[in-house]
C-alpha positions in Angstrom: 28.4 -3.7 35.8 26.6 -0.9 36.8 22.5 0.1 36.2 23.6 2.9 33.6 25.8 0.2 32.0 23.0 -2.4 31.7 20.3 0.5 30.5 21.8 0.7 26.7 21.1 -3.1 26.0 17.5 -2.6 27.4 17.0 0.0 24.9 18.4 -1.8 22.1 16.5 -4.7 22.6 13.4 -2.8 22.6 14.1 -1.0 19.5 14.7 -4.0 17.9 11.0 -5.2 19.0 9.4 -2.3 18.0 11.3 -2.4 14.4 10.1 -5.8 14.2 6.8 -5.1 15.2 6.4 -2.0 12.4 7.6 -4.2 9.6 5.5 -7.2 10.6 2.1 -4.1 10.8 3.8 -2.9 7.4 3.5 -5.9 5.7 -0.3 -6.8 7.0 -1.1 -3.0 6.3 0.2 -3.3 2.8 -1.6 -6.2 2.1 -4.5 -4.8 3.0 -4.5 -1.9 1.6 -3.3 -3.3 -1.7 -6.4 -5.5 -2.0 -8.8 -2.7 -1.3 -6.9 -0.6 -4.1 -7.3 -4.0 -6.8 -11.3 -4.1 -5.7 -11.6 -0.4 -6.1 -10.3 -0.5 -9.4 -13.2 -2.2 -11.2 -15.5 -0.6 -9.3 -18.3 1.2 -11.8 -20.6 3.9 -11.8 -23.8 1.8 -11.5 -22.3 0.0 -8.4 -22.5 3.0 -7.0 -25.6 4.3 -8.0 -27.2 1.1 -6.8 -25.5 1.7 -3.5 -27.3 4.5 -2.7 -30.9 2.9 -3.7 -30.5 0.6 -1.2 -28.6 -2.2 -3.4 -25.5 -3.3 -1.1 -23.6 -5.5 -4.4 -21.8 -2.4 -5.5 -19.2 -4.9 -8.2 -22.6 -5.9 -9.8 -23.4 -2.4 -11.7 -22.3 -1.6 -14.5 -21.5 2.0 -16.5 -18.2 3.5 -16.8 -15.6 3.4 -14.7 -15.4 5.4 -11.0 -11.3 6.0 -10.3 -11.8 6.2 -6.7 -8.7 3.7 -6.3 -6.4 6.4 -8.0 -6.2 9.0 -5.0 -6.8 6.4 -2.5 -3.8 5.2 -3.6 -1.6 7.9 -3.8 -2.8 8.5 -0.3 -2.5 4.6 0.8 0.8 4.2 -0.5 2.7 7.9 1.1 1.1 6.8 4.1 2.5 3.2 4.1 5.9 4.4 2.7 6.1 7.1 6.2 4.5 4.1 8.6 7.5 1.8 7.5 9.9 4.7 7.8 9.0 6.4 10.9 8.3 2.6 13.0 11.2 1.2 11.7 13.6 3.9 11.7 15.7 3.4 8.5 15.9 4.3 5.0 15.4 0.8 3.3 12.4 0.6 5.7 10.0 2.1 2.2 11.2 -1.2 0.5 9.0 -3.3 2.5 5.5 -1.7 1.7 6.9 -0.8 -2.3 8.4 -4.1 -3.1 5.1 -6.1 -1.4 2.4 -3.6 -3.0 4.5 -3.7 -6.3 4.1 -7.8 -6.4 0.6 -8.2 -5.5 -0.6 -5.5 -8.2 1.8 -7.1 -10.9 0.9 -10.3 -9.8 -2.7 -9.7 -10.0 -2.2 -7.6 -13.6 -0.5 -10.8 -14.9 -3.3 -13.3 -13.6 -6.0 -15.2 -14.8 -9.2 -16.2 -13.6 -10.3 -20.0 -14.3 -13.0 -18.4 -17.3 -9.2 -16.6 -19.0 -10.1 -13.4 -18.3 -7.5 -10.9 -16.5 -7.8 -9.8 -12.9 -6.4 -6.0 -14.3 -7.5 -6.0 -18.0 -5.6 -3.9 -20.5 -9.1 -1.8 -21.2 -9.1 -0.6 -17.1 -8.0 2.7 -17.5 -8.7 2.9 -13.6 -6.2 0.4 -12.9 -3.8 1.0 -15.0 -3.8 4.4 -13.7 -3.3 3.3 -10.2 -0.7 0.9 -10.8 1.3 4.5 -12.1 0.6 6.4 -8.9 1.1 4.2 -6.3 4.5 3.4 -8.0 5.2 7.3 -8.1 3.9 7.5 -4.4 6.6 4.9 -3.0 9.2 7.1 -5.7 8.7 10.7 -4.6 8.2 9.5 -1.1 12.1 7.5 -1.7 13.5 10.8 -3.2 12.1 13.2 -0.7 14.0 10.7 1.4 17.2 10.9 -0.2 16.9 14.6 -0.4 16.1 15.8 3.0 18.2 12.2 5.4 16.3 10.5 8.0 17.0 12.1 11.6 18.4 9.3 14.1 18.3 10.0 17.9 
């Protein structure tokens, strides 16, 4: 067996490493990016306000609704969708982040807290919002996939 013989399974091996690697920083990324989308979606107006008089509790305000979650989640979720694709090198790669973003939102939409209230209430426009996009994020991402193939060296 000869060095240039020997090189190919070296390679492989470390492919396999660094595919490993992205989906294990895909999955962490996703969840936490996911929980910083669920907190920004009941975040209010006078949260905010109060933030910038020197009040640091910005989930204690009240007033109408702020939907900064909505484009930081379109932008969150492309980016996760391309992290998972480009590190792990494959088309079902955009599963990972979609499927695990996709359960912890429904999951939390479908919970309870201990006083029966909903973690995502119905009347959260913001949220429900943002449960739309990011869906449509992972989607278009998936088609623009399916229309233009993943280049493999």
């Amino acid at each position: 067996m000869t060095l240039s013989e020997a090189a190919p399974a070296g390679k492989d091996r470390g492919n396999t490493v660094l595919r490993v690697a992205g989906v294990l920083i895909s999955v962490v990324a996703t969840l936490v990016v996911s929980l910083i989308e669920l907190e920004l979606s009941v975040l209010r107006a006078g949260g905010v306000t109060g933030l910038f008089h020197g009040d640091l509790a910005i989930w204690e305000g009240g007033g109408a609704l702020v939907g900064l979650a909505i484009p930081l989640t379109l932008g969150a979720n492309l980016a996760l969708a391309w992290f998972a694709v480009t590190t792990i090198g494959r088309n079902w790669a955009i599963g990972v982040p979609w499927a695990l973003w996709t359960v912890i939102v429904l999951g939390a939409a479908g919970t309870r807290t201990s006083e029966g209230d909903y973690l995502l209430g119905g009347d959260n426009w913001v949220a429900l919002v943002m449960i739309l996009v990011g869906s449509l994020a992972f989607a278009v991402y998936a088609y623009r996939m399916i229309m233009k193939p993943l280049k493999r060296s």
